[in-house]
Wavefront OBJ file of the C-alpha trace (Angstrom):
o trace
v 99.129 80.422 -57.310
v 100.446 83.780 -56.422
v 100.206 85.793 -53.129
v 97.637 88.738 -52.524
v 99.072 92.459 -52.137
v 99.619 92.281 -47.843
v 97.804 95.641 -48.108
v 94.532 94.432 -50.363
v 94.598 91.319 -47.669
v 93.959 93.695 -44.843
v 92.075 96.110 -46.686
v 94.326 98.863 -46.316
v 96.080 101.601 -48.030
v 99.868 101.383 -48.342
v 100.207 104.362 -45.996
v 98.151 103.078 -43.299
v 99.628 103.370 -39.826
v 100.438 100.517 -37.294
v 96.639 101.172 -35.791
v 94.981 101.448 -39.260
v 96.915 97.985 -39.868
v 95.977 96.543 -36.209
v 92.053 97.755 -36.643
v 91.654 95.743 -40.600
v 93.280 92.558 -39.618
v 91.447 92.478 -35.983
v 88.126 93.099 -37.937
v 89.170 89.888 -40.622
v 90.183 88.069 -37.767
v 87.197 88.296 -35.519
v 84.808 87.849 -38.755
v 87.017 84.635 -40.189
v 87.965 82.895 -37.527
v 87.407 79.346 -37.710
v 85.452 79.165 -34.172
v 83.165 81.075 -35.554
v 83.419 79.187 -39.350
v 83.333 75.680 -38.291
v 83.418 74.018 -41.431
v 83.994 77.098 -43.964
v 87.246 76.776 -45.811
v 86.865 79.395 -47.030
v 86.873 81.628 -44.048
v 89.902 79.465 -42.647
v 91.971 80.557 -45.821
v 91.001 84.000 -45.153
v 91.909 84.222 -41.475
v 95.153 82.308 -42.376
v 95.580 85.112 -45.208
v 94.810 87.896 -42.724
v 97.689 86.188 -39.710
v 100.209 86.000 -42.573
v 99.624 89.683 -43.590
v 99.938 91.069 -40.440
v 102.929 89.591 -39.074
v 104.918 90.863 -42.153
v 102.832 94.304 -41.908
v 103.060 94.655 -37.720
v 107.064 94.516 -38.151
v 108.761 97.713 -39.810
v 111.425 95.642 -40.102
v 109.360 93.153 -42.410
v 107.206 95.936 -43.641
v 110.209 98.019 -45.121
v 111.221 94.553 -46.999
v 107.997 93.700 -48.070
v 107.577 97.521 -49.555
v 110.621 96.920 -51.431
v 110.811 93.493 -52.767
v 107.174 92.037 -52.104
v 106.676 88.357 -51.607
v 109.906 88.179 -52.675
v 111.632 89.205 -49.833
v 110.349 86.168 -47.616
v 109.991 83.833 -50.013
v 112.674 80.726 -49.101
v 113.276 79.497 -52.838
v 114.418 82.668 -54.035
v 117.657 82.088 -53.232
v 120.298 83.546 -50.442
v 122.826 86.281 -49.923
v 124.973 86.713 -52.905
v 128.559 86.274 -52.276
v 131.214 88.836 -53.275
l 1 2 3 4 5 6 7 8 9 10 11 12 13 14 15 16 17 18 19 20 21 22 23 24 25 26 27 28 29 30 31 32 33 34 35 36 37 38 39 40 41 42 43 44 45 46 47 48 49 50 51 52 53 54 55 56 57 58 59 60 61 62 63 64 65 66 67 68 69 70 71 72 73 74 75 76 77 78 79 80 81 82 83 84
């Protein structure tokens, strides 16, 4: 199963500034969370969805990776640092 687009996640345009960022995933956060979804997988997956986005979005460091290699850039089976 692949990942969701960070950005469709949160609901947000690619452009979108730290706050714009803060504001979605706050909003998915408070509306998903699973104190408030006892029960609702669904709403777990999405508030799990939500945490994931934002800590790669809240980062510029992560950010500029994930704007230039996606998933890709985090994901741990892709391989390491090629060797020269």
């Amino acid at each position: 199963m692949s990942k969701r687009d960070y950005y469709d996640v949160l609901g947000v345009e690619k452009n979108a500034d730290d706050k714009a960022i803060k504001a979605a995933f706050r909003k998915l956060a408070m509306a998903n969370h699973p104190d408030r979804n006892q029960g609702d997988d669904a709403a777990e997956n999405r508030f799990r969805e939500a945490n994931e986005a934002y800590d790669i979005l809240k980062d510029p460091q992560k950010r500029a990776a994930y704007d230039r290699m996606g998933h890709a850039a985090f994901d741990q089976s892709a391989g390491g640092a090629g060797g020269g």
